[in-house]
DSSP file (Angstrom, degrees, kcal/mol; ACC not computed):
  #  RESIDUE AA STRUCTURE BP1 BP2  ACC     N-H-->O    O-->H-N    N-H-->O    O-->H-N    TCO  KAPPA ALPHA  PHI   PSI    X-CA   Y-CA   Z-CA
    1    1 A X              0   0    0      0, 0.0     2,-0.3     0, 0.0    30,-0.3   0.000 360.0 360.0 360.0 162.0   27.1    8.2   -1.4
    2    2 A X        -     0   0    0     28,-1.4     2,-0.4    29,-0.7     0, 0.0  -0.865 360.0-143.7-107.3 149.1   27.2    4.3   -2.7
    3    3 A X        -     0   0    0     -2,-0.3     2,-0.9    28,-0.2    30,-0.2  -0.883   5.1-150.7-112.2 123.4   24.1    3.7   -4.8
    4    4 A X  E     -a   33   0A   0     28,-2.0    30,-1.5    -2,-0.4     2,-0.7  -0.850  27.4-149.7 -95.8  97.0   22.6    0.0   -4.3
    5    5 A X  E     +a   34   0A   0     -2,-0.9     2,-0.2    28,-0.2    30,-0.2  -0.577  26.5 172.4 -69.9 118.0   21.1   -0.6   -7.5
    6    6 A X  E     -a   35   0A   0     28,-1.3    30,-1.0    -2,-0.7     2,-0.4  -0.864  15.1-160.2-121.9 166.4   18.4   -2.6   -8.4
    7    7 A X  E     +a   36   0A   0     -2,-0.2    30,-0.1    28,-0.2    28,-0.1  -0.958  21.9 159.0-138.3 109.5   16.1   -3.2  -12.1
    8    8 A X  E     +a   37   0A   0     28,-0.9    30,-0.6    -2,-0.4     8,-0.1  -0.526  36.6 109.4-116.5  65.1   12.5   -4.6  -11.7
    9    9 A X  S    S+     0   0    0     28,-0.2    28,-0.1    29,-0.1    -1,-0.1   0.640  83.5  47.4 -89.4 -18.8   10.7   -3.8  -14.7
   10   10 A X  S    S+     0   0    0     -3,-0.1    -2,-0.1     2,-0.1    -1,-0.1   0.889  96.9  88.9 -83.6 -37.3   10.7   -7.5  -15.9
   11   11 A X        -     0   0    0      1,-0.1     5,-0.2    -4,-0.1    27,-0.1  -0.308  68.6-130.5 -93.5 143.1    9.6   -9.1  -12.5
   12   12 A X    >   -     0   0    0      1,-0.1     3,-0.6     3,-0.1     4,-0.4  -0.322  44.8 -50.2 -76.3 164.5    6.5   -9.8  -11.5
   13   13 A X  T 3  S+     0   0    0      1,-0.3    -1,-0.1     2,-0.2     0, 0.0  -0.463 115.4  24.4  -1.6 110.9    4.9   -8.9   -7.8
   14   14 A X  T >> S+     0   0    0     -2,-0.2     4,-1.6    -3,-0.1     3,-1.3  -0.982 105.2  84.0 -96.1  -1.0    6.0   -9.5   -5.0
   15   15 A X  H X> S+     0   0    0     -3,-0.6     4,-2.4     1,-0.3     3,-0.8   0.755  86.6  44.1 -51.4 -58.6    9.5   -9.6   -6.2
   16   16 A X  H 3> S+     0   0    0     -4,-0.4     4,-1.4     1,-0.3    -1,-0.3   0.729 117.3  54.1 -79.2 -21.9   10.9   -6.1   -6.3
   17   17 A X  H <> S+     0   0    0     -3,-1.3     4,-1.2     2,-0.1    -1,-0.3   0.983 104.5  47.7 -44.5 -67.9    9.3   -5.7   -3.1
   18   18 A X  H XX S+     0   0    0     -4,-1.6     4,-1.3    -3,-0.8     3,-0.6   0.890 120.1  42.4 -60.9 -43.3   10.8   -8.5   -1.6
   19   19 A X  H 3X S+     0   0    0     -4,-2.4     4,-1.9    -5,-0.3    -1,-0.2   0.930 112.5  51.9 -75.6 -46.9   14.3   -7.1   -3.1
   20   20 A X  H 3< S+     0   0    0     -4,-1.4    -1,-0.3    -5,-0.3    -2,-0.2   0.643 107.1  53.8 -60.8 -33.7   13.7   -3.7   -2.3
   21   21 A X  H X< S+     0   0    0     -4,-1.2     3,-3.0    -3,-0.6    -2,-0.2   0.946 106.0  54.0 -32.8 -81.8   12.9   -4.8    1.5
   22   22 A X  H >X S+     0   0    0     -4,-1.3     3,-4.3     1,-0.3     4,-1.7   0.906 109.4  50.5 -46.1 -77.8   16.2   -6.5    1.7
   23   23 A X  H 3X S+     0   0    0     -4,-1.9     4,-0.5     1,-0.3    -1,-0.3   0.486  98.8  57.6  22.8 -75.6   17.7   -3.5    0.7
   24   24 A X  H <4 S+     0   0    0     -3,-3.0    -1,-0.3     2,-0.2    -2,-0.2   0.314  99.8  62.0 -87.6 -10.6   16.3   -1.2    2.9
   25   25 A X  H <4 S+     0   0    0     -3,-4.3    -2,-0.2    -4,-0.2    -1,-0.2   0.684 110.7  48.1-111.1 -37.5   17.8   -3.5    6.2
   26   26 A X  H  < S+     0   0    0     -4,-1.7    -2,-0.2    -5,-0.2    -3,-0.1   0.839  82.4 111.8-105.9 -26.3   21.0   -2.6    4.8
   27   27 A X     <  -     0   0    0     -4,-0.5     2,-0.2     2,-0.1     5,-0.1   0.518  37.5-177.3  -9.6 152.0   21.0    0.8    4.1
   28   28 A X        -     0   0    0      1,-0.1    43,-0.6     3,-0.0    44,-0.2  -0.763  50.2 -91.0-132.4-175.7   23.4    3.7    6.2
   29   29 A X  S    S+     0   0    0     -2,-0.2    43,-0.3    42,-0.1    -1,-0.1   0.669 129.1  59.6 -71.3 -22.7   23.4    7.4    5.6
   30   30 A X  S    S+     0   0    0    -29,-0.1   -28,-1.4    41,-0.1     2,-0.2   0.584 100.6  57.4-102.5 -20.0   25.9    6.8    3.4
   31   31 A X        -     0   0    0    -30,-0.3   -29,-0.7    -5,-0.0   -28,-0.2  -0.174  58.4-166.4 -95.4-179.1   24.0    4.5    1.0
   32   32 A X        -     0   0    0     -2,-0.2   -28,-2.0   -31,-0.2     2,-0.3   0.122  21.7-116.5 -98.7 149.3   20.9    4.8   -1.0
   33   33 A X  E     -aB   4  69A   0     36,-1.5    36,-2.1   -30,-0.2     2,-0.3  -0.772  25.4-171.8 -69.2 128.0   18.3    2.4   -3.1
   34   34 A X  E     +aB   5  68A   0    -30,-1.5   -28,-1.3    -2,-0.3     2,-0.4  -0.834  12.5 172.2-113.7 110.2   18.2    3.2   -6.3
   35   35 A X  E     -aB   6  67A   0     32,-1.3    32,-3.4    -2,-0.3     2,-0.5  -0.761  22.4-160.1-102.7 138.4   15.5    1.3   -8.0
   36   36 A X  E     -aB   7  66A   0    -30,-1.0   -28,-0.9    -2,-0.4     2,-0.3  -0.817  24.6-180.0-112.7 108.6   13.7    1.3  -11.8
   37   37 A X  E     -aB   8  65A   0     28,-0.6    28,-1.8    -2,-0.5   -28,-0.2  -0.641  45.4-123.0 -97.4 155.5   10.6   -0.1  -11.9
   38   38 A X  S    S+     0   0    0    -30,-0.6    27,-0.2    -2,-0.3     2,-0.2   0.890 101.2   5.6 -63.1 -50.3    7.5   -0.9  -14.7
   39   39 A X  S    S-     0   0    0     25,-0.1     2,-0.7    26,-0.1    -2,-0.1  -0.813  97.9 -63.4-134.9 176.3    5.4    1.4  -12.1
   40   40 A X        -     0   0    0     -2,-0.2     2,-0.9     1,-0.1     3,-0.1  -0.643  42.4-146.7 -55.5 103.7    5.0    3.6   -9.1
   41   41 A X     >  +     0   0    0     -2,-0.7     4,-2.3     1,-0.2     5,-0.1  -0.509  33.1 164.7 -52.7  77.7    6.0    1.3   -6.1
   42   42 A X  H  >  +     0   0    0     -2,-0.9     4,-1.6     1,-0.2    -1,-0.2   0.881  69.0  46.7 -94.5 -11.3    3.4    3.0   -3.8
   43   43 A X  H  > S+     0   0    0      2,-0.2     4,-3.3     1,-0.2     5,-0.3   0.888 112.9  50.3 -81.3 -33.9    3.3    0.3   -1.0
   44   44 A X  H  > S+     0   0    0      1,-0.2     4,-1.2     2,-0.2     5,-0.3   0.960 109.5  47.2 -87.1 -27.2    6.9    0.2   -1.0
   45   45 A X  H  X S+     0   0    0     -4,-2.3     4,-1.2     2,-0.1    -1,-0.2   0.813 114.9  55.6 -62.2 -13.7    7.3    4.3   -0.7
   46   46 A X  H  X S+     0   0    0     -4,-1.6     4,-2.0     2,-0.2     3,-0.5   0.988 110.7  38.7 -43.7 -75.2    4.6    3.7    2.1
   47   47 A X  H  X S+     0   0    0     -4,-3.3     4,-0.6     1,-0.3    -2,-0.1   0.697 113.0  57.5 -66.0 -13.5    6.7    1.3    4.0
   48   48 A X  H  <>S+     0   0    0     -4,-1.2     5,-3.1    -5,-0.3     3,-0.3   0.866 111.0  42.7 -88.7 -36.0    9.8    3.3    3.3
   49   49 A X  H ><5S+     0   0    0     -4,-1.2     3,-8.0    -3,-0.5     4,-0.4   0.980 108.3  58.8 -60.6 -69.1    8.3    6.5    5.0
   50   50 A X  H 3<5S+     0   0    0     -4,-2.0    -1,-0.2     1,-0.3    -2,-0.2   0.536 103.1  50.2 -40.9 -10.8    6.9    4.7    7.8
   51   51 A X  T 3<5S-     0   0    0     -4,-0.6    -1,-0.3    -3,-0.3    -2,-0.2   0.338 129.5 -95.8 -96.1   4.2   10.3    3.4    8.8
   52   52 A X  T < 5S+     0   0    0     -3,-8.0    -3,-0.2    -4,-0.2    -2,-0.1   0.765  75.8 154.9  96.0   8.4   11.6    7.0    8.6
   53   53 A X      < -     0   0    0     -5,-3.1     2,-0.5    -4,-0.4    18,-0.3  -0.338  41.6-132.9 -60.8 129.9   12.9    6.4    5.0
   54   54 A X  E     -C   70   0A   0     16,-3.4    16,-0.8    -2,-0.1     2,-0.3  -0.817  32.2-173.9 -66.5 137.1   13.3    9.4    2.8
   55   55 A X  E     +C   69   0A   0     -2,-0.5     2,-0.3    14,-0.1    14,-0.2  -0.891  25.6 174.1-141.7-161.6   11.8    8.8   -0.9
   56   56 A X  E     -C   68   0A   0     12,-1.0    12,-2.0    -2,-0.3     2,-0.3  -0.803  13.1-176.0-177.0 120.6   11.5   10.4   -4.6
   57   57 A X  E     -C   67   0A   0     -2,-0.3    10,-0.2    10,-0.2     2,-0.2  -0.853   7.0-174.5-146.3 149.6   10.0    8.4   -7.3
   58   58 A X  E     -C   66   0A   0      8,-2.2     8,-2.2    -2,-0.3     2,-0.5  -0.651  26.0-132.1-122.5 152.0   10.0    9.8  -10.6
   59   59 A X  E     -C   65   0A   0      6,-0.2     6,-0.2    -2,-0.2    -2,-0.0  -0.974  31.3-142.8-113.7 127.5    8.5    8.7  -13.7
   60   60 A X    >   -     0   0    0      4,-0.5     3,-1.7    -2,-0.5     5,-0.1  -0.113  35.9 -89.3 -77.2 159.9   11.3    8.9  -17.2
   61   61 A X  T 3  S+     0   0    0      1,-0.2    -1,-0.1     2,-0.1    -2,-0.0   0.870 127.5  53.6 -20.3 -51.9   10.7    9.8  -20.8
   62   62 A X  T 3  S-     0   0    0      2,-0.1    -1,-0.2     1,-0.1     3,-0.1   0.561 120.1-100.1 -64.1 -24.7   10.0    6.2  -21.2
   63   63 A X  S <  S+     0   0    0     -3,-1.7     2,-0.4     1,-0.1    -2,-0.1   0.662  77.4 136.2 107.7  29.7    7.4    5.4  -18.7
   64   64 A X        -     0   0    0     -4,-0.0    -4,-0.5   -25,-0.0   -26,-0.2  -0.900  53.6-127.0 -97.5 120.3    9.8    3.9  -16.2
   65   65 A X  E     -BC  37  59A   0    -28,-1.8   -28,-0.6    -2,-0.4     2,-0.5   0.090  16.2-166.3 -52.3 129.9    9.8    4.5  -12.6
   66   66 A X  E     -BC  36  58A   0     -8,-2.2    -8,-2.2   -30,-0.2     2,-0.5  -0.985  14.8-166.1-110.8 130.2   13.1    5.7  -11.1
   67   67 A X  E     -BC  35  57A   0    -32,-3.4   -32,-1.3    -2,-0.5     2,-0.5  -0.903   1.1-159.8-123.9 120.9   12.6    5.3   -7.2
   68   68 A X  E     +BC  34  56A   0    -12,-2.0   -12,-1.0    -2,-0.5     2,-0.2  -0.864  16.0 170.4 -92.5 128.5   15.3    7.1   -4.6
   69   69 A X  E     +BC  33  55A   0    -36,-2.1   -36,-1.5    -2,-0.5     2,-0.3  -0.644   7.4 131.4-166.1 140.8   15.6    6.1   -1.4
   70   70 A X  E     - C   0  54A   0    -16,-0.8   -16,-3.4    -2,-0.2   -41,-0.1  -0.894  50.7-122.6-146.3 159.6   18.0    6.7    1.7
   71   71 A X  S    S+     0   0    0    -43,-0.6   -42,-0.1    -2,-0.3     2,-0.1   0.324  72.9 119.9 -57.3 -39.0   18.1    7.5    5.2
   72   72 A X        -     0   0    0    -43,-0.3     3,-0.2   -44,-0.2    -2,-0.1  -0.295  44.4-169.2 -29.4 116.3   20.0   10.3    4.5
   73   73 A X  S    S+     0   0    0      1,-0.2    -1,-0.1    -2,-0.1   -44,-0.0   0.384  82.7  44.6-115.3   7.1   18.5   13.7    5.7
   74   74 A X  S    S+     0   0    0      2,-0.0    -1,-0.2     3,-0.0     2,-0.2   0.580  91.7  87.9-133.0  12.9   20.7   16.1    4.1
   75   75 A X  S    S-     0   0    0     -3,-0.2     2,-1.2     1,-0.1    -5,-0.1  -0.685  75.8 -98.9 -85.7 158.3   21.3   14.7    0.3
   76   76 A X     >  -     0   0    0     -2,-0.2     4,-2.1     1,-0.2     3,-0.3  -0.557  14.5-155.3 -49.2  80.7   19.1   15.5   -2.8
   77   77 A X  T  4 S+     0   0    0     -2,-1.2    -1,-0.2     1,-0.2   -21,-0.1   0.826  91.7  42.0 -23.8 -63.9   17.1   13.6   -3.8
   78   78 A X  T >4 S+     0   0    0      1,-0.2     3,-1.3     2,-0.1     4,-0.3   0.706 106.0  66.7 -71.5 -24.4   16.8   14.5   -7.5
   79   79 A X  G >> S+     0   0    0     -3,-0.3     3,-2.5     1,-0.2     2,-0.9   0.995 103.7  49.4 -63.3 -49.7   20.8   14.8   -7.6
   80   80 A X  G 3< S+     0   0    0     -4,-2.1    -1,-0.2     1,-0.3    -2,-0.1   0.136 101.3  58.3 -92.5  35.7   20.7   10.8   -6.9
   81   81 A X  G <4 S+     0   0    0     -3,-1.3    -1,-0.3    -2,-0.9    -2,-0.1   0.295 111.4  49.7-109.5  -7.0   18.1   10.1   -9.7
   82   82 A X  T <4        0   0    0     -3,-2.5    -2,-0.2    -4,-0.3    -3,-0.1   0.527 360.0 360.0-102.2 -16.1   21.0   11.8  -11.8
   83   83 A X     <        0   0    0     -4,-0.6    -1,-0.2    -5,-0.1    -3,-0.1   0.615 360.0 360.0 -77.0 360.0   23.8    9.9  -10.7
């Protein structure tokens, strides 16, 4: 699978929404967001379910959010926080 990576721990609200959005319109099975954010993104794992989205967010040693999320229905999740 192709990882679209994104880093919003600097940027304020709405941005990493707004980025993450974009994102998500582009997605396949083939593809996933992988995002690290300053916090748990809960509106955007909301909006990501309600479209039929798998997600995973995790929080790291550091206190920074790793967020998975794909379309996919038969990958791991936690293998593509690893990747």
């Amino acid at each position: 699978m192709r990882r679209l990576g994104i880093d919003t721990r600097e940027l304020a609200h709405p941005e990493p929404l707004e980025m993450a959005i974009k994102i998500l319109q582009q997605l396949s099975d083939d593809t996933y967001l992988y995002m690290l954010h300053s916090k748990n993104p809960i509106p955007l794992l909301d909006l990501a379910q309600e479209h039929g989205y798998r997600t995973l967010s995790e929080e790291n040693e550091v206190g920074d959010w790793q967020i998975v999320i794909t379309s996919n229905s038969t990958v791991d999740l936690k293998d593509l926080l690893g990747v």
